[in-house]
C-alpha positions in Angstrom: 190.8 248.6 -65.8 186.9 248.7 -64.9 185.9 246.7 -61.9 183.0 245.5 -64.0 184.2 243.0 -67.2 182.8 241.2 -70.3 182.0 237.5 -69.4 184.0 235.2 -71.3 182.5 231.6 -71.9 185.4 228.8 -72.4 185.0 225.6 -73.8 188.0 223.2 -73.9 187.7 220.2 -76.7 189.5 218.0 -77.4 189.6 218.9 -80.9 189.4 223.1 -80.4 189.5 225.7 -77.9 186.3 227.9 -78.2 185.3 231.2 -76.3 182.7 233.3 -76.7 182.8 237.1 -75.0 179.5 239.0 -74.0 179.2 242.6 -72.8 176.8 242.9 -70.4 175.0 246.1 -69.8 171.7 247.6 -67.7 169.7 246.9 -70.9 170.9 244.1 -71.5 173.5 241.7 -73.5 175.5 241.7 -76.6 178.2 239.1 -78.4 181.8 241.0 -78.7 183.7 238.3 -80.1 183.9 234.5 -80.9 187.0 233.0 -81.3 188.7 229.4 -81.8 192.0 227.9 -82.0 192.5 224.5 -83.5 194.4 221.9 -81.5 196.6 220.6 -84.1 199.5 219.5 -81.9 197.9 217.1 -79.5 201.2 216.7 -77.6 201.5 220.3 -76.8 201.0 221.4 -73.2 197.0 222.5 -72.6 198.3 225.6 -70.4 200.2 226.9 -72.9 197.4 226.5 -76.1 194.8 228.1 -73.3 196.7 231.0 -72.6 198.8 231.5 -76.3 194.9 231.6 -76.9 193.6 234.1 -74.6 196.7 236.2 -75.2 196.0 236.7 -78.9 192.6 237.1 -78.5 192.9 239.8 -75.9 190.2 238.0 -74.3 189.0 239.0 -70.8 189.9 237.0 -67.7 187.8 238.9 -65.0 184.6 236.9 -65.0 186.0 233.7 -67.1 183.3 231.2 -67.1 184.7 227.2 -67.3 183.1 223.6 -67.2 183.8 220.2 -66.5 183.6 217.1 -68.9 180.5 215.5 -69.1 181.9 212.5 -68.9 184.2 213.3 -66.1 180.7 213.9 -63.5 177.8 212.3 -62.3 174.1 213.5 -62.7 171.8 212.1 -60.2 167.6 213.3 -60.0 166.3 212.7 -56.5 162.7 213.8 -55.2 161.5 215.0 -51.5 158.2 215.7 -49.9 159.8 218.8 -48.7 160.9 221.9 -50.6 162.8 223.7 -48.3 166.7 224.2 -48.9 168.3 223.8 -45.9 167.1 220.5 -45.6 167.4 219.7 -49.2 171.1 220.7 -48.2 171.1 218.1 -46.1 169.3 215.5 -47.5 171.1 215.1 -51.2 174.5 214.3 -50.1 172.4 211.9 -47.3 171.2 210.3 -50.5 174.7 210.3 -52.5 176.7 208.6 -49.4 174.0 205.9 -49.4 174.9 204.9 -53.0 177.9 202.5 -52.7 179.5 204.0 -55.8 180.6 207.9 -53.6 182.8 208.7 -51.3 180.8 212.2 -50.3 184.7 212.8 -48.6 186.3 212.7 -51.7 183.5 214.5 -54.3 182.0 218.1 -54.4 177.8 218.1 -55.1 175.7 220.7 -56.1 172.0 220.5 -56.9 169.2 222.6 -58.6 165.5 222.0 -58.2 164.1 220.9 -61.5 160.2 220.5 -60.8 157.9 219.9 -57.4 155.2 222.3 -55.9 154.8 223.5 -52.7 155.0 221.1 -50.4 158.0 219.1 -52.5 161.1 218.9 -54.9 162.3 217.1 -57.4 166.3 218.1 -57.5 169.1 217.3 -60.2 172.2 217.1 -58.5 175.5 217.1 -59.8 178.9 214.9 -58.2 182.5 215.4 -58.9 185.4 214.4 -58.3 187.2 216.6 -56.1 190.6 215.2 -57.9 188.9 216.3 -61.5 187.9 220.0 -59.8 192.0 220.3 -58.6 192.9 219.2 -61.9 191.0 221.7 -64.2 191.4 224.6 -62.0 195.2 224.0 -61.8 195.4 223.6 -65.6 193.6 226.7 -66.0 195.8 228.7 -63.0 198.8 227.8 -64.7 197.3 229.6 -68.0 196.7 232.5 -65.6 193.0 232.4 -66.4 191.1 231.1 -63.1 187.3 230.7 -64.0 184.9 233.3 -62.2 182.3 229.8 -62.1 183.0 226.2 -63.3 179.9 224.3 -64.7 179.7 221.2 -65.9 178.9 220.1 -69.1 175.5 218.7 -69.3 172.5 221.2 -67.8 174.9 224.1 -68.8 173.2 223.6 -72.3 170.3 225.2 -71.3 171.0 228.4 -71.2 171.1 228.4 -74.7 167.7 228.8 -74.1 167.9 232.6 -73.1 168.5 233.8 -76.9 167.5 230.9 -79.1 163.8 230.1 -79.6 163.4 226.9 -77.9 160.0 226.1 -76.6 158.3 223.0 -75.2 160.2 219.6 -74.3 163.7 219.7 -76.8 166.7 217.3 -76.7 169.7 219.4 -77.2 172.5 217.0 -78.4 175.7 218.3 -78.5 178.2 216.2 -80.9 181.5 217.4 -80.4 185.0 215.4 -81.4 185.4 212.4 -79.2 181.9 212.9 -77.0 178.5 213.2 -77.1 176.5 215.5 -74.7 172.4 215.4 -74.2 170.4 218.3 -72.1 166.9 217.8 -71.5 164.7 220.9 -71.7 161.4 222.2 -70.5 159.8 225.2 -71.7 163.8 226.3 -71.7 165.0 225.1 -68.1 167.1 221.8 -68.1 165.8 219.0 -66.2 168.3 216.2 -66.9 171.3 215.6 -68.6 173.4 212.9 -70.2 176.9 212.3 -72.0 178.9 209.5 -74.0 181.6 208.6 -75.5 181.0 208.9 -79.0 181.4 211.9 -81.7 183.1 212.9 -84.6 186.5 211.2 -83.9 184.9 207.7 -84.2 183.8 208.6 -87.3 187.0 210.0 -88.7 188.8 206.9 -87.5 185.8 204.7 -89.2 186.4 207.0 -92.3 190.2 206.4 -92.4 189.7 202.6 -92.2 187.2 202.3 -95.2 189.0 204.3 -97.3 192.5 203.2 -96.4 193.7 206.7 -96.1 195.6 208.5 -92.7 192.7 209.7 -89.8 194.3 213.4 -91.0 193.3 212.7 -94.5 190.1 211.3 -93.1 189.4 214.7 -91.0 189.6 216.7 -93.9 187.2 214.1 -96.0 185.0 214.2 -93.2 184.8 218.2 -93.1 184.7 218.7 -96.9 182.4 216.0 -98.1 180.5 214.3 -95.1 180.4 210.4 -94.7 177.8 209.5 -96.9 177.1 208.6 -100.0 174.3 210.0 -103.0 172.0 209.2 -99.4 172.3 208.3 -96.4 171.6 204.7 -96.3 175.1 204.7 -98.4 177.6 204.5 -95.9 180.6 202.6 -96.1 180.6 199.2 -93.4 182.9 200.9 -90.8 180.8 204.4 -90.7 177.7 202.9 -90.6 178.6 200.4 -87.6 179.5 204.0 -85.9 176.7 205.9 -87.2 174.3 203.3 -86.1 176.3 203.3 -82.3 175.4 206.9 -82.1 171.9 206.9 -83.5 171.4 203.7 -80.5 172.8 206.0 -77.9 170.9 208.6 -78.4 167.5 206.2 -78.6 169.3 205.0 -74.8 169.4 208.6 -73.7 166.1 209.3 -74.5 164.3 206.1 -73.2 166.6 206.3 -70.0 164.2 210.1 -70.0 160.8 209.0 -70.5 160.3 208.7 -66.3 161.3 212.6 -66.1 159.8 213.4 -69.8 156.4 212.0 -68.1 156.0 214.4 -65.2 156.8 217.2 -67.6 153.8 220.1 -68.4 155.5 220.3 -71.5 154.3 217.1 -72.8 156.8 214.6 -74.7 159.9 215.7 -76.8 158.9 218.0 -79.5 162.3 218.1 -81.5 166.2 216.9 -81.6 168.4 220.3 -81.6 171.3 219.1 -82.7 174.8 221.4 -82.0 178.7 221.0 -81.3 181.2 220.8 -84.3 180.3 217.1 -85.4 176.2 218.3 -85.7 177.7 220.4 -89.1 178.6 217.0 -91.2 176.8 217.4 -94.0 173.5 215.8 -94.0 173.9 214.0 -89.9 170.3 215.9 -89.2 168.6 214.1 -92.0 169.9 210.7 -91.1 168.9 211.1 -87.2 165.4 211.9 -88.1 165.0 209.0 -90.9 165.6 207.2 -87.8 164.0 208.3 -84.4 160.2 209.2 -84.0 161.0 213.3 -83.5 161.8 216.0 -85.4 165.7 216.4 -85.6 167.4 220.2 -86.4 170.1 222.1 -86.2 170.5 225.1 -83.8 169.1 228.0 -85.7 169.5 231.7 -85.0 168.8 233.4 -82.1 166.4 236.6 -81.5 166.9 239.4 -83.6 169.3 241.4 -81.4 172.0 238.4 -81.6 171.0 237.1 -85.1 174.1 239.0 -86.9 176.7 237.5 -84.8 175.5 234.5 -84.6 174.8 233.8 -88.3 175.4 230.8 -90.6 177.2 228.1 -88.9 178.4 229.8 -85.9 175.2 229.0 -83.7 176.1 225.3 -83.8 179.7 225.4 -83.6 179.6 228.3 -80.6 176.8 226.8 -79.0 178.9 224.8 -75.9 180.8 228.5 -75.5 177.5 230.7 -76.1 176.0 228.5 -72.8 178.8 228.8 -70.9 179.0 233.1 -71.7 175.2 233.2 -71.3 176.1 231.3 -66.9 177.7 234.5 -66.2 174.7 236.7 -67.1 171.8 237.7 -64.7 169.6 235.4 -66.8 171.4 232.7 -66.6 169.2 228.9 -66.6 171.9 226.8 -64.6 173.0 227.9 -61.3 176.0 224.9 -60.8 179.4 225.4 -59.5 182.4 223.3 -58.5 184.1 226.5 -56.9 183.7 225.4 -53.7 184.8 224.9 -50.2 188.6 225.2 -50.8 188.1 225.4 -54.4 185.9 229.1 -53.8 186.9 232.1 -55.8 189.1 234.5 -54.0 189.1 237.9 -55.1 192.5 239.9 -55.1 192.0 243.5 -54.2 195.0 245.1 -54.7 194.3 245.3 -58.9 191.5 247.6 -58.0 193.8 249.8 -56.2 193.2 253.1 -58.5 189.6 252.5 -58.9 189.2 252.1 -55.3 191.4 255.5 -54.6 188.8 258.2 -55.2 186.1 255.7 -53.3 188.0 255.7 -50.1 188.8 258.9 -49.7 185.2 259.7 -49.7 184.3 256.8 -47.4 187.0 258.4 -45.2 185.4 261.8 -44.8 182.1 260.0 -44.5 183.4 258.3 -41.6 184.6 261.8 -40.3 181.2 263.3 -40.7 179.6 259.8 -39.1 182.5 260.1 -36.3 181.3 263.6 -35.3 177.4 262.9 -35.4 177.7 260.3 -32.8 179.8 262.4 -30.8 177.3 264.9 -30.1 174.8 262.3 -30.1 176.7 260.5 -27.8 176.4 263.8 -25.5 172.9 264.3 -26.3 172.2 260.6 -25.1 174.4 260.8 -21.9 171.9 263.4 -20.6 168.8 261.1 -21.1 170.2 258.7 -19.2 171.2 260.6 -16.5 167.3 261.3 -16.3 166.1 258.1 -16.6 168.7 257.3 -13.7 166.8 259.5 -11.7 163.5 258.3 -12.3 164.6 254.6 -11.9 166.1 255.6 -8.3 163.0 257.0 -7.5 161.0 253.7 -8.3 163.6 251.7 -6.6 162.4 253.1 -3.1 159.1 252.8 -4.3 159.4 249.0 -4.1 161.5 248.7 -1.6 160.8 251.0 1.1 163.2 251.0 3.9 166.2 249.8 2.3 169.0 251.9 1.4 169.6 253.1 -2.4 172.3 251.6 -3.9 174.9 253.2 -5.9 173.2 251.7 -9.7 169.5 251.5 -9.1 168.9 250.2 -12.3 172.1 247.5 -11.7 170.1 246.3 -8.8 166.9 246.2 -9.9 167.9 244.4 -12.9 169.5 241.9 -10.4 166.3 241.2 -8.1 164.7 240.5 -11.5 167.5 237.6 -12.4 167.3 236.4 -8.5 163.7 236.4 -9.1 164.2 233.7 -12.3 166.9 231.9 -10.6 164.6 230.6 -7.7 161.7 229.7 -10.7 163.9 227.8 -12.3 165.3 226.2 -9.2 161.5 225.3 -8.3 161.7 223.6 -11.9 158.5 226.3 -13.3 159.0 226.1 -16.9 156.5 227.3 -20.0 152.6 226.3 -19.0 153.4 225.8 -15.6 155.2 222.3 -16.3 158.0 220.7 -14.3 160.7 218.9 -15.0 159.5 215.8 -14.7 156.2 217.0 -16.8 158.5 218.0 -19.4 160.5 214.4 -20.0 157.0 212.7 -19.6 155.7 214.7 -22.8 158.6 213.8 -24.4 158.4 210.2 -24.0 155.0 210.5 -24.7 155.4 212.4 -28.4 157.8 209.6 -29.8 156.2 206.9 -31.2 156.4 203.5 -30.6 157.4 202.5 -34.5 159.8 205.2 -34.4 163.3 203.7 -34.4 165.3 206.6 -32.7 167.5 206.4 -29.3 168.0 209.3 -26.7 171.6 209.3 -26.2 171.6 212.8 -24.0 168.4 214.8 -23.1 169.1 218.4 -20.4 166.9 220.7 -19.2 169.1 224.2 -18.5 166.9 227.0 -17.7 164.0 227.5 -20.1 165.8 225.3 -23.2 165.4 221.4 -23.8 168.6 219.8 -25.7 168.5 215.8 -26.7 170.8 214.0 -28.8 169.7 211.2 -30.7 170.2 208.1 -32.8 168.0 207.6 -35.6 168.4 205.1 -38.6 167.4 207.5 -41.7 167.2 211.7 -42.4 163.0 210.3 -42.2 163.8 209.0 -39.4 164.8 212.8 -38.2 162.3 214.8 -39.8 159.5 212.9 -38.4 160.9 213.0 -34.9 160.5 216.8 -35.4 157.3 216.4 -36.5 155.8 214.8 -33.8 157.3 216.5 -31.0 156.1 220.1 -33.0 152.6 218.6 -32.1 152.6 219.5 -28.7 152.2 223.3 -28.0 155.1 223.9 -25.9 157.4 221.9 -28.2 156.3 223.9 -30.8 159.8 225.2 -31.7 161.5 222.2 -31.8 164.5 222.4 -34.1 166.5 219.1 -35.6 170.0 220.5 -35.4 172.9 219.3 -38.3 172.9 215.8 -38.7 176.0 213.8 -39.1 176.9 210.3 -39.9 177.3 207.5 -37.3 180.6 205.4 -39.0 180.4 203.1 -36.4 176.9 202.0 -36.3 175.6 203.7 -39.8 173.2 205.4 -39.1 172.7 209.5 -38.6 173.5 211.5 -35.4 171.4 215.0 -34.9 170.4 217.6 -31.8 167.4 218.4 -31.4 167.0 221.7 -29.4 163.8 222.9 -27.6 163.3 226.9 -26.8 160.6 226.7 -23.9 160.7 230.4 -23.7 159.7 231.4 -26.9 156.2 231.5 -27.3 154.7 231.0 -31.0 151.7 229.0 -30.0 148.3 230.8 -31.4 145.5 230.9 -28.6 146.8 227.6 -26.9 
């Protein structure tokens, strides 16, 4: 078994099981194998379909790649006049806990930034359920095929722009069997995402009702023939109610885009790309773009090197599976995960046990080799010192003439240099000659007057200044930071994690000032 595996890109429907395997290599990629398994029983156990699947595929478990329902997670765009990550870190689920609708105890977030420059970020984050995460990672364990990265549906999409040719602002809808799935794209980076409730099974259902016939017998009508008639203005009453929910939804996803779509460089939505299973019913691209002011398609085929396994129909059907392969490559679009905090991946060793033999026992006689070198470097070093003891005794009577050596010069020289610091500080001497009292008047000074913060603690130990503080809002924070940053000395002032007050609602943070370390220029 190689330590290195093919990537294997699962997508669980509601109507199929899909998976698409890629080898990677140094050169590149390539599509091994795209497989699908009908689910034709819908009361038989999802563990036991997933891995009857993967077992008569001979599919590859190592780096399994897995995603969420769309419609079982949030998406949420925020933007920040800062672009830096650690506070972005901080400042998203700051921003989720203020929404009345999360518990930011009982969800998992992650977030990508979508657009900004410099000196800001716009950010698309993601919330789920933490109860949804347990469930599909059991459901998957029990298979015995635990997912290397679980994605969600949604943003996922858009890797699909790594092989297929999809350039300026494109819709990618998705239609599977009982949802509907819209990724936003940019010049091939997804910006925003949407999903609802509406696909193919509506329409099999609307089917069966106008024509009096079993939803089976509907399915197969459906597949075989389409839902229209010699056009497709002739629908029967029950499709076209359907029909015409879908075509709405889709006008709803794409109004509820124009904000984002209007700070895009690529300029408004060039085409529709439609994929999933339901996008191949006969003539559904035709009736989309009678209908809506863009160009509507099918997924088409990808660049040459993919183009033969990917031919005729399996492009659209694949395409949820093909994004979810392409998340495991180096060139992957979409950087989500749900495999987090107790939910991370944890690797198990002992199946690399013979690959690993061979690589030990050379890291064993390395360590031999290594072991011996600082030995006699060791030596070698003992003798330096032993010089330098000398020459450090000899400046020892030097400075203080009269009294007697001591056993360690350098011991008690190094301890008249800490007695030294221990009576400045007990004078109160800190950084630009500033006392104590100097110090907590330029603090009080540095915080303004319409800045609603309170100083619940505030110590000066040696050269370092630590406050803890009350503040309102994470602006609140930052700007505190800010302001004291101003003043030279406070120039490393540092706003520490910051934490939720329960009691009075607000947020709770340190901030920590190093006196001693100097990165002021000429000041």
């Amino acid at each position: 078994m190689a330590i290195l595996s093919n990537i294997v890109g699962l997508d669980i429907g509601s109507h199929s099981i899909k998976a698409v395997e890629i080898r990677q290599s140094l050169r590149g990629f390539e599509i091994v194998a795209l497989r699908l398994l009908p689910r034709t029983d819908v009361h038989a156990p999802l563990p036991e379909l997933i891995a009857h699947f993967m077992t008569m595929h001979r599919l590859s478990t190592e780096h399994l790649v897995a995603s969420l329902p769309g419609h079982r997670v949030s998406t949420r765009r925020f933007k920040f006049p800062f672009r830096d990550r650690k506070k972005l870190a901080q400042a998203i689920p700051f921003e989720l806990e203020a929404d009345s609708l999360y518990d930011i105890d009982d969800v998992l977030v992650d977030w990508e930034i979508v657009g900004g420059d410099r000196n800001s970020a716009e950010t698309v984050a993601t919330v789920a359920a933490r109860a949804e995460v347990e469930e599909r990672l059991a459901t998957l364990s029990e298979a015995d095929c635990e997912p290397r990265t679980l994605e969600a549906e949604g943003l996922v999409l858009g890797n699909l722009s790594t092989i297929f040719p999809l350039e300026g602002t494109q819709l990618l809808v998705d239609i599977g069997h009982t949802k509907t799935t819209c990724c936003l794209l940019s010049d091939g980076q997804p910006v925003a995402a949407r999903t609802f409730p509406l696909a193919g099974a509506a329409l099999t259902q609307a089917l069966a009702t106008d024509r009096g016939i079993s939803n089976e017998q509907a399915e197969v009508h459906k597949c075989e023939n389409g839902v229209f008639g010699s056009d497709t203005h002739d629908t029967r009453p029950t499709v076209g109610r359907v029909l015409n929910r879908i075509l709405s939804e889709l006008l709803r996803t794409t109004g509820a885009f124009e904000p984002v779509i209007a700070t895009l460089e690529s300029g408004p939505i060039r085409e529709i790309t439609l994929c999933g299973g339901s996008a191949q019913l006969d003539r559904i691209d035709e009736f989309l773009a009678a209908r809506v002011p863009y160009d509507v398609v099918r997924l088409g085929k990808p660049v040459d090197q993919h183009s033969d396994s990917l031919g005729g129909e399996n492009a659209c059907l694949f395409a949820p599976a093909i994004a979810l392969a392409l998340r495991g490559t180096a060139g992957t679009k979409t950087h989500m995960d749900f495999r987090q905090q107790e939910f991370a991946v944890r690797l198990d060793l002992t199946r690399y046990q013979k690959e690993i033999r061979w690589p030990a026992i050379l890291a064993a006689t390395a360590g031999i080799l290594a072991a011996v070198s600082i030995g006699t470097a060791i030596t070698l070093e003992g003798r330096r010192a032993s010089h330098v003891e000398q020459q450090v005794a000899e400046l020892y009577g030097q400075i203080f003439p009269g009294k007697a050596m001591p056993p360690n010069a350098t011991a008690a020289l190094r301890e008249e240099v800490r007695s030294a610091g221990v009576r400045a500080e007990f004078l109160g001497v800190y950084r630009g000659n500033l006392s104590a009292l100097d110090l907590l008047e330029e603090v009080s000074k540095r915080v303004p007057q319409d800045l609603d913060v309170l100083f619940e603690e505030l110590s000066i130990d040696r050269q370092i200044i630590r406050m803890r503080v009350y503040a309102t809002s994470f602006e609140a924070a930052d700007r505190l930071g800010a302001e004291l940053a101003k003043f030279p000395p406070f120039a490393n002032a540092r706003i520490g994690a910051i934490e939720t007050d329960k009691k009075r609602g607000g947020k709770r943070f340190n901030v920590t000032i190093n006196l001693a370390t100097d990165n002021e220029g000429s000041g």
